[in-house]
C-alpha positions as CSV (number, residue, x, y, z in Angstrom):
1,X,-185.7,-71.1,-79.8
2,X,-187.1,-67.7,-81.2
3,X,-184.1,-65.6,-82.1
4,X,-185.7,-62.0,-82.9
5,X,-188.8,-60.4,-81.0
6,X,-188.5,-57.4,-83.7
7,X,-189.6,-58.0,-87.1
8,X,-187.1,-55.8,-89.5
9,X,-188.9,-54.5,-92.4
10,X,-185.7,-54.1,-94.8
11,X,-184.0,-57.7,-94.9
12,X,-185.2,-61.3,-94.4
13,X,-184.4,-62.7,-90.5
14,X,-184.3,-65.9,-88.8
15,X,-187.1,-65.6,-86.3
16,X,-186.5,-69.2,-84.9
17,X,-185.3,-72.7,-84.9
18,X,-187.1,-75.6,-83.7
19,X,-189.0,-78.8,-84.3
20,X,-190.6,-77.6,-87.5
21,X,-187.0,-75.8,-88.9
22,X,-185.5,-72.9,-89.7
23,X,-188.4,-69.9,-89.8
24,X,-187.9,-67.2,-92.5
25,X,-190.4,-64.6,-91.9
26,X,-193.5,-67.1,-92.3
27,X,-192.0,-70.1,-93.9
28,X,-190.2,-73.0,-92.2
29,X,-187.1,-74.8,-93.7
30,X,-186.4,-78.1,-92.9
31,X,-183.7,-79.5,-95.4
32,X,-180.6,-77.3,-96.1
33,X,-181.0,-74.3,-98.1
34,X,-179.3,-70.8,-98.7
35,X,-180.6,-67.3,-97.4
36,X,-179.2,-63.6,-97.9
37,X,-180.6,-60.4,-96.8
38,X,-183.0,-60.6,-99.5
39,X,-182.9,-64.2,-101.1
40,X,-183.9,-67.5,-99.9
41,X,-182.8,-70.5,-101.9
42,X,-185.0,-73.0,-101.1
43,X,-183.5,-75.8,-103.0
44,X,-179.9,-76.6,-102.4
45,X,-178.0,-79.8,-103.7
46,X,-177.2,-80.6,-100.6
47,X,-178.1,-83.4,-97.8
48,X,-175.6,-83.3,-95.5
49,X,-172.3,-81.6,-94.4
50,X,-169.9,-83.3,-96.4
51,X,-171.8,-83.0,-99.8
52,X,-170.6,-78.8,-99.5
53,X,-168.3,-79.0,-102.4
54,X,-167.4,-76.0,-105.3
55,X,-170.1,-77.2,-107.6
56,X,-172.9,-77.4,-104.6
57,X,-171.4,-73.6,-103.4
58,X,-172.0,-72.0,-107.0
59,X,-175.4,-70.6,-106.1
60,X,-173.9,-69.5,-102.5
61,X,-171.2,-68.0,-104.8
62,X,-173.3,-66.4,-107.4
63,X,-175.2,-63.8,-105.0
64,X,-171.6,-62.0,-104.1
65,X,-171.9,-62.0,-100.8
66,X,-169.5,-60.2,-98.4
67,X,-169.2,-63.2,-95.6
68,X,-171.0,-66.7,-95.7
69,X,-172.2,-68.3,-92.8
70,X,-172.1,-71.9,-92.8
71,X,-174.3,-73.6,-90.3
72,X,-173.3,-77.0,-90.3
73,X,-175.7,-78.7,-87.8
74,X,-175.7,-79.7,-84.4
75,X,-172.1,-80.7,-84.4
76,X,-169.2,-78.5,-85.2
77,X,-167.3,-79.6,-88.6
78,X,-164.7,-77.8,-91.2
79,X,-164.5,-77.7,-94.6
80,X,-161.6,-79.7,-96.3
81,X,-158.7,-77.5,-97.6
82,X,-159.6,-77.4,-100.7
83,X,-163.2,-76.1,-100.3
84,X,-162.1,-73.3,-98.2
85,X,-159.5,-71.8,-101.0
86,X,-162.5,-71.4,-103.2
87,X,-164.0,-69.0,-100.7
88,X,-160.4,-67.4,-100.7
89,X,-160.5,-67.5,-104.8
90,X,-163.5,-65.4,-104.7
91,X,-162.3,-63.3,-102.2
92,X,-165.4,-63.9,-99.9
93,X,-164.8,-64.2,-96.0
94,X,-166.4,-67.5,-94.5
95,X,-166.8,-69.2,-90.2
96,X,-168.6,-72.7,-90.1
97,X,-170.3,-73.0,-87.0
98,X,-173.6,-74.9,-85.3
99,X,-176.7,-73.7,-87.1
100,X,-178.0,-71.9,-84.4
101,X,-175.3,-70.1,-83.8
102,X,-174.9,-69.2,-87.6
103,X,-178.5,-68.0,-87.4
104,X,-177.9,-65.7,-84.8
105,X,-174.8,-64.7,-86.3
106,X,-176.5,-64.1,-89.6
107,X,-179.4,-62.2,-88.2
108,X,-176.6,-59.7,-86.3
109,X,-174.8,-59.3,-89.4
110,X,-177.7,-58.3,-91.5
111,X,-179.4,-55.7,-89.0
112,X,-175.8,-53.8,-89.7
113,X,-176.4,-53.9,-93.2
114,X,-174.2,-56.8,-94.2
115,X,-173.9,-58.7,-97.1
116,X,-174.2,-61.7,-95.4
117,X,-175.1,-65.3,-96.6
118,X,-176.0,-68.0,-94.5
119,X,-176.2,-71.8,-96.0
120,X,-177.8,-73.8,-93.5
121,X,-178.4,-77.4,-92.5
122,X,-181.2,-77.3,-90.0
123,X,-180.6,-79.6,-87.2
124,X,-182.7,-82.6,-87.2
125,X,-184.8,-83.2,-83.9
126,X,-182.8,-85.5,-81.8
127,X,-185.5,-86.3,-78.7
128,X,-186.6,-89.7,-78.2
């Protein structure tokens, strides 16, 4: 699914999701990782959903981001209590939601100039 026909030339953008992963520009991701406007993270501690803990959020945490997308794969999930007060601790607003639609959200929120982080699990391909 290609999510931007525009290329912006002042912040990174999802341009799709697919088979391959998550593209960034030129570069696909297909493990979880961690993008802002200007980073991406390409190595996160994380495998699936329920490893998203406070020590595997400290480098989500450490580029001060405004809001945090949380794309949490094909199926919708939440965070456990305790894991969402640390987001409330460091006074950062944060949604969970599909991947795909955290892409899309993340890609709206940074063409308005947002401080917006997304930490994505790509989707693995599900057809037979």
């Amino acid at each position: 699914m290609d999510l931007n026909l525009d290329i912006p030339r002042n912040h990174l953008f999802i341009r799709s999701i697919g088979v391959a992963g998550i593209r960034v520009g030129n570069d696909y991701f297909n493990r979880p990782f961690i993008l802002s406007n200007q980073t991406v993270v390409s190595v996160w501690d994380v495998v699936e959903f329920s490893d998203i803990n406070g020590d595997t959020l400290q480098p989500v945490f450490a580029l001060q981001p405004e809001v945090v997308l949380i794309g949490c794969g094909a199926t919708q999930a939440f965070l456990p209590p305790a894991t969402q007060a640390l987001f409330f601790q460091h006074n950062i607003g944060f949604e969970v939601m599909v991947t795909d639609a955290a892409c899309r959200t993340f890609n709206v929120l940074a063409s308005e100039g947002r401080h917006v982080v997304a930490a994505l699990l790509p989707v693995p391909d599900l057809s037979p």
